[in-house]
Structure formats: C-alpha cells, structure tokens
Backbone as CSV, one residue per row, in Angstrom:
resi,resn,N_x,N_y,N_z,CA_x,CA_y,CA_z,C_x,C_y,C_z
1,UNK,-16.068,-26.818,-21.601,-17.212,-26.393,-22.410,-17.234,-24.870,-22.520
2,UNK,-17.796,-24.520,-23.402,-17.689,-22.848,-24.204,-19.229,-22.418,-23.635
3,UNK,-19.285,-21.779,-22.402,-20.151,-21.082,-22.185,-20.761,-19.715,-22.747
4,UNK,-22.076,-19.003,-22.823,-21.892,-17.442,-22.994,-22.132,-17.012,-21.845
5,UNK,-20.977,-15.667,-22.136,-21.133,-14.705,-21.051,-22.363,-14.050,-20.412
6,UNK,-22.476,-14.547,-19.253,-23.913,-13.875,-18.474,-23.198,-13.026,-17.153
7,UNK,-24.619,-11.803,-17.355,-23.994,-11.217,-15.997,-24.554,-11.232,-14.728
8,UNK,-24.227,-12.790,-14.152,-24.937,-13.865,-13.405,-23.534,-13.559,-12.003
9,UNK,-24.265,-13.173,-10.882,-23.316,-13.367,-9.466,-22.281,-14.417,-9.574
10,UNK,-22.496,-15.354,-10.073,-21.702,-16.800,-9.995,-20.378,-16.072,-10.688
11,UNK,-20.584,-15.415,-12.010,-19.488,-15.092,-12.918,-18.806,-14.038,-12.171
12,UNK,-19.299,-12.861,-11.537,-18.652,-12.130,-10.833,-17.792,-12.798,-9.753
13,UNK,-18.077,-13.488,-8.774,-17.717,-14.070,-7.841,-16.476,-15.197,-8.386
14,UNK,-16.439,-16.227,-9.554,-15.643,-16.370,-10.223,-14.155,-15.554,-10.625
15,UNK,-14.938,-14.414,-10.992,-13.981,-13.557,-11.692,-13.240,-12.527,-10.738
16,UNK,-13.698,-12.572,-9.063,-12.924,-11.884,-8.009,-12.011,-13.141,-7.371
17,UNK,-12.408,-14.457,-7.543,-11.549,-15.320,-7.130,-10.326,-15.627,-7.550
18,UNK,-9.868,-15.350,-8.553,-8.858,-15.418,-9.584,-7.838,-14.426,-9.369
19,UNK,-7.764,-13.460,-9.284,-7.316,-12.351,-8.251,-6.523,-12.502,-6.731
20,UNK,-8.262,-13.198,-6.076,-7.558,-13.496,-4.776,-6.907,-14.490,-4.336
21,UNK,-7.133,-15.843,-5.592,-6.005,-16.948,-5.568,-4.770,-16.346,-5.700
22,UNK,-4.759,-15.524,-6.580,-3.048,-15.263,-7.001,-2.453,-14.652,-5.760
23,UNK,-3.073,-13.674,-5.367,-2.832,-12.546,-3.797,-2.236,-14.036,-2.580
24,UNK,-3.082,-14.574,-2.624,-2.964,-15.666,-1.484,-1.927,-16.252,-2.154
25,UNK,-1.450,-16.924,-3.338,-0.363,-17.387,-3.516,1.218,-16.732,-3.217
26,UNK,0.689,-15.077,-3.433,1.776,-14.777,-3.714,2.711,-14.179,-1.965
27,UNK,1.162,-14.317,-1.071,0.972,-14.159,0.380,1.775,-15.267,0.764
28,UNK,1.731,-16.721,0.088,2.522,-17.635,0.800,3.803,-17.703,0.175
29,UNK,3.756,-17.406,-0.688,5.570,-17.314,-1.140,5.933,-16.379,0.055
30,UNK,5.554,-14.991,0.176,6.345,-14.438,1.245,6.335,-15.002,2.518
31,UNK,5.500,-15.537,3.278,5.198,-16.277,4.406,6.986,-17.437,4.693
32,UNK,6.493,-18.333,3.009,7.090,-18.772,3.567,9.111,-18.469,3.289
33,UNK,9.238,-17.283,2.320,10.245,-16.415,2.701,11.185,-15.943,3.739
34,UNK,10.249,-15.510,4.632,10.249,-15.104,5.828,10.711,-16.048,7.098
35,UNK,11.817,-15.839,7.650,12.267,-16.565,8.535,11.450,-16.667,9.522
C-alpha cells in the first residue's frame, strides 16, 4: 500500500533500519569469511 510521507518516529526508525540491516549483513559475510 502507497502511504504519505509523515514525519512520524516509526518512519525515522524504519529508515535507520535499512542501513543497519545491510551493515549487519555485510558484518556476516565477513564473519563468516574469516577463518
């Protein structure tokens, strides 16, 4: 569904998670890299 943009905590907090998914993904590629 096509929401409008509000500048509601939920959307911020949303929009720092996306970020820190990728960080953490890219945390376990090296993890598991790493002998």
């Amino acid at each position: 569904m096509v929401e409008p943009v509000k500048p509601r905590p939920r959307g911020w907090l949303h929009a720092g998670m996306v970020p820190a998914s990728l960080i953490a993904g890219i945390a376990l590629i090296w993890l598991a890299r790493t002998p």
